[in-house]
C-alpha positions in Angstrom: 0.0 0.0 0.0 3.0 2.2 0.6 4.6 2.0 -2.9 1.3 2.7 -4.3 0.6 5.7 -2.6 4.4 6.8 -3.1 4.0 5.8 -6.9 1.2 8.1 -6.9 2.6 10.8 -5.6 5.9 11.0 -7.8 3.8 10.7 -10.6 1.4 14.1 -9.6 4.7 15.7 -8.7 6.5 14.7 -12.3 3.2 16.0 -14.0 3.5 19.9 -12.9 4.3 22.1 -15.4 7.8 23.7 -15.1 7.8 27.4 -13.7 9.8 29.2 -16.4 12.2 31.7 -14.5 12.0 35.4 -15.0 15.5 35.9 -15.2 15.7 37.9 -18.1 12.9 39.9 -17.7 14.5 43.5 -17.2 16.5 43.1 -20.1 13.4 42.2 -22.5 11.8 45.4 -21.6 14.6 47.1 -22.5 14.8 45.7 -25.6 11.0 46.4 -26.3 11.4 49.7 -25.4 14.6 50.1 -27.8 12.2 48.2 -30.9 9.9 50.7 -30.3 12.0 53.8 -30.1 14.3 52.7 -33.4 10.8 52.3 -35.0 10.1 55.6 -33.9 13.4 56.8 -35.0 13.0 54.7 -38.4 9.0 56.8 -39.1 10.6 60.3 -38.1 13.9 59.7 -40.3 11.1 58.6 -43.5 8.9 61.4 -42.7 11.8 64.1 -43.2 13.4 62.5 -46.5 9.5 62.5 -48.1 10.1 66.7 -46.4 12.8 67.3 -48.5 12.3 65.7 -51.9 8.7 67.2 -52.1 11.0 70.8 -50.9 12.9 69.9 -53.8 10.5 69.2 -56.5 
């Protein structure tokens, strides 16, 4: 009765899912943040080019 009650158990323990560590979770902020200001960056620099070549024409 023992072993089937400890056989039992190991398997609901080896059935949790894995908690998946936040380690790295600063850092992917950051680097959101940075996508979103080098799109930013990217829209500002495209708006000024379409500037001057309609200043030019």
């Amino acid at each position: 009765m023992k072993y089937i009650l400890l056989a039992i158990a190991l398997l609901l323990t080896a059935c949790d899912k894995p908690v998946a560590p936040k380690i790295a979770a600063p850092q992917r902020e950051a680097l959101e943040k940075a996508k979103a200001v080098d799109q930013a960056v990217q829209n500002a620099t495209a708006e000024s080019k379409k500037k001057i070549d309609d200043a030019e024409k």
